[in-house]
N, C-alpha and C positions, 0 to 999 in steps of 0.2 A: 346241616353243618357236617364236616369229616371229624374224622377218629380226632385230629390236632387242636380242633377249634374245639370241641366238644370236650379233651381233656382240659384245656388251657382255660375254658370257661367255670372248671368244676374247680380245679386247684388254684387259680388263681384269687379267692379269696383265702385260702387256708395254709398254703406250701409255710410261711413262715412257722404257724403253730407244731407241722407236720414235721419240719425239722428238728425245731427242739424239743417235741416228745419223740424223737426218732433218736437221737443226741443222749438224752436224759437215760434212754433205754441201753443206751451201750455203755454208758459211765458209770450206772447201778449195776449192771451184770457183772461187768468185769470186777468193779469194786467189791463184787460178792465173792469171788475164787478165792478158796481154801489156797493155802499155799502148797499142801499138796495132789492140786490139781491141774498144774498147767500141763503138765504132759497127756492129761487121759485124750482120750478118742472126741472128735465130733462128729456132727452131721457131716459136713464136709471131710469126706472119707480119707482122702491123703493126708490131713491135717488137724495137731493137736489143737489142744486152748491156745496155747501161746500163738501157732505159728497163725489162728483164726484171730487172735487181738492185731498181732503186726500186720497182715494184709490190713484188718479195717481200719484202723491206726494209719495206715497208708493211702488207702485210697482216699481217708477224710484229708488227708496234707496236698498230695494229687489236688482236689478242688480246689482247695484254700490256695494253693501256689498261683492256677490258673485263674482264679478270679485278685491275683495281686497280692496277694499277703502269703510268706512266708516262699521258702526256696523247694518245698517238696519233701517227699521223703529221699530218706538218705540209702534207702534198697528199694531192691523190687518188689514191689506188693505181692508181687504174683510168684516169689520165690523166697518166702519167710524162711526166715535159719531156725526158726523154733527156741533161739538163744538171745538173751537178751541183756543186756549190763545195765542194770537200774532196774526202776519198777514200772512196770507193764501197765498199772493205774495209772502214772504219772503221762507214759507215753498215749494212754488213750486221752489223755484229759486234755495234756498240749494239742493233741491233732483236735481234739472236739471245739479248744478252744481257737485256735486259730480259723477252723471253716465258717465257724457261727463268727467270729468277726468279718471273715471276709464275706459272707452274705450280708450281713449289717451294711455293708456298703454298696449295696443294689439295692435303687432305687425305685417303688411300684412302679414306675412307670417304664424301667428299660422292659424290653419285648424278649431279647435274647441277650443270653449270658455264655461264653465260654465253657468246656467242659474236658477234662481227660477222656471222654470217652471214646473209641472212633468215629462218632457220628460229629463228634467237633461242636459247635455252638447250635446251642435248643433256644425253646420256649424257656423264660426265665423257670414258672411256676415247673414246669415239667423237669428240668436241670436242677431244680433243689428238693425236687421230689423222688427222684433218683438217686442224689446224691442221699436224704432221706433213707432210702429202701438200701442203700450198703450196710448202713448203721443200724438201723432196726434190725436186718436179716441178718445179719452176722452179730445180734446184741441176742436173737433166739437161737442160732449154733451153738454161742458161749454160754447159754443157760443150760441147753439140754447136754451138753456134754459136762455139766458142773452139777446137774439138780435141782436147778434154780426154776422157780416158776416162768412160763414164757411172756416176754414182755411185751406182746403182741395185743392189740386190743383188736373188733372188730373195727371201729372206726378206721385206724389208725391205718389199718390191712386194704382196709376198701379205696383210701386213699392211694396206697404203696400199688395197689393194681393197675389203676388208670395211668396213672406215669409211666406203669414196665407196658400197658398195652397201647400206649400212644401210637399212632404211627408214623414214620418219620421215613426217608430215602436211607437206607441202608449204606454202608460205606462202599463204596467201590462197586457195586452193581447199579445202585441208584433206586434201587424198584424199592415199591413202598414194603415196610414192614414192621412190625410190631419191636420198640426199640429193644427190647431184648432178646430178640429172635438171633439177630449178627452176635452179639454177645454168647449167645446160648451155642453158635457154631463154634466160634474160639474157645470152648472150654471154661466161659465163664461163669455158665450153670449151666445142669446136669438137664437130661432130657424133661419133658415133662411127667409127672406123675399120675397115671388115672384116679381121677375123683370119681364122686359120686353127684346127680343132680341136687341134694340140699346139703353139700358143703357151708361150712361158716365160709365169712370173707379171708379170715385166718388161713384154715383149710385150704382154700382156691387158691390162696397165695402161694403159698407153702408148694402144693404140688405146681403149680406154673414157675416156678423157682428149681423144680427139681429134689424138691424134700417129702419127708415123711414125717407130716402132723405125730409132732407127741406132746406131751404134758409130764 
């Protein structure tokens, strides 16, 4: 089997579960911030707590828009104002709640699903395992920039890897590559990190993400 059929075989009995402990993890974190913590520092070096809710806050609206439900966010994910009028729980909850609706309405058996990303429409399980790995990886930025325990499990991680290493035709070249490789050129994570050979699943994430494992 290739890298596609071999993710799509592992995820596709589980993407459902993987979203909503991926979901659960960004609605607990956030709903953990001190009120005077949205400005501190995160992993994500140009950007505070807040402006790390409104990107993922956005990119969950982004899915939800493309699979039919709801109009999108209303800014650039990719350019938070770090400012926000309302509470910042409320706006992660609406976006959490609208994607897990609009995945509620993909049914096992479509093969592929639409997606924001520019790789355009994927393998369902691999497309909401993705979508998955926004919310998780930005539900452990909002922890470690607040003090919060990481809400990462090994399972959950080992899952979140096989989706980011799937391989898929790259946008605009075409050549095969690991779907967050295009993404990782555009700045949408950071180089990789050198690990070590007995990394947790965590760990390997973490640095294939372009982070630095903390607790």
């Amino acid at each position: 089997m290739n890298v596609t059929t071999t993710s799509i075989a592992t995820l596709n009995p589980v993407w459902r579960d993987v979203l909503a402990e991926s979901y659960r993890a960004l609605a607990n974190v956030v709903a953990g911030v001190r009120d005077d913590q949205w400005q501190l520092p995160t992993p994500c070096s140009e950007w505070t707590v807040t402006q790390v809710v409104q990107h993922a806050a956005g990119d969950q609206l982004a899915y939800a828009a493309v699979l039919g439900i709801g109009g999108g966010p209303s800014y650039n994910p990719f350019e938070p104002s770090g400012s926000v009028d309302g509470s910042l729980t409320a706006l992660v909850d609406d976006a959490v709640e609208q994607t897990a609706a609009a995945w509620a309405t993909v049914t096992d058996d479509t093969e592929n699903v639409p997606t924001p990303l520019p790789h355009g429409a994927l393998p369902t399980s691999v497309a909401a395992v993705m979508c998955a790995l926004d919310a998780a990886v930005h539900a452990w930025d909002i922890a470690i920039g607040t003090g919060q325990p990481s809400p990462l499990t090994e399972e959950l991680a080992g899952y979140l890897l096989v989706a980011a290493r799937t391989g898929h035709p790259a946008p605009g070249s075409g050549q095969e590559a690991e779907i967050v490789e295009p993404l990782r050129q555009w700045g949408a994570y950071a180089a990789i990190v050198e690990g070590a050979a007995d990394d947790s699943a965590v760990a390997e994430l973490l640095h294939y993400l372009g982070r630095v494992p903390r607790v």
